[in-house]
C-alpha positions as MATLAB code, in Angstrom:
seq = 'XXXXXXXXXXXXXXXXXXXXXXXXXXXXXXXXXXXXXXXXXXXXXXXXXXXXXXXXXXXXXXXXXXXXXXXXXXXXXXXXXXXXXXXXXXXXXXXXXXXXXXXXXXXXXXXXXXXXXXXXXXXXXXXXXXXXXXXXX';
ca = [
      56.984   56.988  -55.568;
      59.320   59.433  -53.959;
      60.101   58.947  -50.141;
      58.165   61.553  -49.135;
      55.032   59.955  -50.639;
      56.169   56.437  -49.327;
      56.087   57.603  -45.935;
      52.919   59.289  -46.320;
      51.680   56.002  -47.255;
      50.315   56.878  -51.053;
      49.276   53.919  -52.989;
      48.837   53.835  -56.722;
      45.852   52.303  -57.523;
      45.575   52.805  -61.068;
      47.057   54.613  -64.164;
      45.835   55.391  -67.850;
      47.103   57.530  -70.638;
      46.266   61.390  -69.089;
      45.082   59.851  -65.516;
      45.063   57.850  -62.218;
      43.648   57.444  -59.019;
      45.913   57.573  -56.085;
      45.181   56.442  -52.626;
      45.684   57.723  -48.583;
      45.311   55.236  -46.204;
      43.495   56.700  -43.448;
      46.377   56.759  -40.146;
      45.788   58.673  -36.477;
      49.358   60.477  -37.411;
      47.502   62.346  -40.578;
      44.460   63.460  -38.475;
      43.980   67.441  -38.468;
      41.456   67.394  -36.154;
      41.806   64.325  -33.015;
      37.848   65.408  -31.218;
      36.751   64.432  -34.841;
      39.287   62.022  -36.177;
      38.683   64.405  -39.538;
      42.061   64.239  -42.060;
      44.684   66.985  -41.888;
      43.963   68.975  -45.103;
      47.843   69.423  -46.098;
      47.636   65.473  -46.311;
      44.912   65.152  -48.387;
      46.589   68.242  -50.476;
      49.629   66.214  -50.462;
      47.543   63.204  -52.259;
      45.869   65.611  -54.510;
      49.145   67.229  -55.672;
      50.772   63.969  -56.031;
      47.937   62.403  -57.689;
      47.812   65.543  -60.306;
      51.853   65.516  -60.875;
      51.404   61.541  -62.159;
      48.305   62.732  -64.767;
      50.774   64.842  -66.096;
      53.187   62.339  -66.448;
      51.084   59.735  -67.883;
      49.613   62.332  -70.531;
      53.211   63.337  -71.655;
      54.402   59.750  -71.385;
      57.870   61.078  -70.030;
      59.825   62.564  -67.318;
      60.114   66.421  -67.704;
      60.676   68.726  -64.240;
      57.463   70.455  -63.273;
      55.979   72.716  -60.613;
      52.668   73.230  -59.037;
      51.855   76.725  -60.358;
      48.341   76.694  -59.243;
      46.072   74.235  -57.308;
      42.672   75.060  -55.663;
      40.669   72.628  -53.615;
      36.836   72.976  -52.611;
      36.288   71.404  -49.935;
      32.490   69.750  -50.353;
      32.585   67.970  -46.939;
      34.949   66.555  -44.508;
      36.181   63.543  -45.544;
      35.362   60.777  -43.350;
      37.160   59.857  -40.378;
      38.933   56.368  -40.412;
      38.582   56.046  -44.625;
      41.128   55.651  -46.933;
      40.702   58.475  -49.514;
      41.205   58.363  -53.047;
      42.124   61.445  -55.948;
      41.412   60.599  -59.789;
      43.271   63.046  -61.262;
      43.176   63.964  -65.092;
      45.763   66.107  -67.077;
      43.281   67.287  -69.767;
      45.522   69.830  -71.789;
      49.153   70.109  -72.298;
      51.041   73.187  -73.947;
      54.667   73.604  -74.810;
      54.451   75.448  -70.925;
      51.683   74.394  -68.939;
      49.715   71.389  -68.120;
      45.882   71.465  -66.645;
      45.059   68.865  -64.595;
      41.225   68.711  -62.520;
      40.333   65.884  -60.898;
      38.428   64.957  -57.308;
      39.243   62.759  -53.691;
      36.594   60.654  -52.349;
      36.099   57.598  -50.317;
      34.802   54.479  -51.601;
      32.748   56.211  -54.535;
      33.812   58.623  -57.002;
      30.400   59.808  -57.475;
      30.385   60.887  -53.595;
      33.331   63.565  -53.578;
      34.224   65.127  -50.939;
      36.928   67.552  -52.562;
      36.714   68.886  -56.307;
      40.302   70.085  -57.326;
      42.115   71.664  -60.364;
      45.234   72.807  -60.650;
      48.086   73.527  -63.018;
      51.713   72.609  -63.592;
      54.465   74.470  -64.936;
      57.712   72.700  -67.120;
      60.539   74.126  -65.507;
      63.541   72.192  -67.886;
      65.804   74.279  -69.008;
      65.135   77.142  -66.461;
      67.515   78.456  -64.275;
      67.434   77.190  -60.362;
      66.864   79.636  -57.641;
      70.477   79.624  -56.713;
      71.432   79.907  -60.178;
      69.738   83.013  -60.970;
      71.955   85.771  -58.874;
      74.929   83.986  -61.067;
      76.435   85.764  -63.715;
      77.136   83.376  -66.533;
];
C-alpha cells in the first residue's frame, strides 16, 4: 500500500489471479455529508480506483506503470453511514495497451451494492513524462 492509501485507511482483504476486494473503514474525517454521516464520494472513488489498480496487477502478475484513463461510478444508493465499505474489483481483459477492470463497493454483502464501477487503465512504460515531453532529445 502506498502512503496515501495507508492514511486513508485501505485494507486488503483479499487477492486472486485478475481480482480483490479492498476495504474503507468507515471514519467522521471521510464523511461528505456531516447532517447525514453519508461517505465523501472522492473517498469511496479513492477505494474504487485503488481497488481497480491492484486487479490489474494481480491479472498481469507484475509491476508495470499505469494510469486511470477512464473510470465511471453509478451511484445505486448512498452508502451507509458508519459502515466500512468494500470494492471487488476484476481486471477482465488485458491488451498490449489497456487493461478493463469493472467491479462494485458495498457493505457487508456483495449482492447489496451500492456503487457499480468500471473503468480502464492505461500502461504508460516507456512513455515520455510530462516534463519530458517539451525536451528535445
Amino acid at each position: 500500500m502506498s502512503p496515501y492509501t495507508g492514511r486513508m485507511g485501505i485494507e486488503a482483504i483479499s487477492a486472486e489471479d485478475g481480482g480483490c476486494v479492498l476495504a474503507l473503514p468507515y471514519s467522521p474525517e471521510l464523511v461528505g455529508d456531516p447532517d447525514s454521516g453519508v461517505l465523501h464520494g472522492g473517498a469511496v472513488t479513492a477505494l474504487i480506483d485503488t481497488a481497480f489498480g491492484f486487479a490489474v496487477f494481480f491479472r498481469i502478475q507484475q509491476f508495470q506503470p499505469m494510469a486511470t484513463l477512464d473510470l465511471r461510478i453509478d451511484y445505486l444508493r448512498p452508502a451507509r453511514p458508519g459502515a466500512k465499505v468494500y470494492t471487488r474489483a476484476l481486471c477482465y481483459k488485458v491488451t498490449p495497451e489497456l487493461a478493463f477492470v469493472r467491479g462494485c463497493s458495498y457493505e457487508e454483502d456483495a449482492s447489496d451494492p451500492f456503487a457499480s464501477c468500471v473503468g480502464v487503465f492505461m500502461f504508460t512504460a516507456g512513455q515520455r513524462s510530462f516534463g519530458e515531453q517539451g525536451k528535445s532529445a
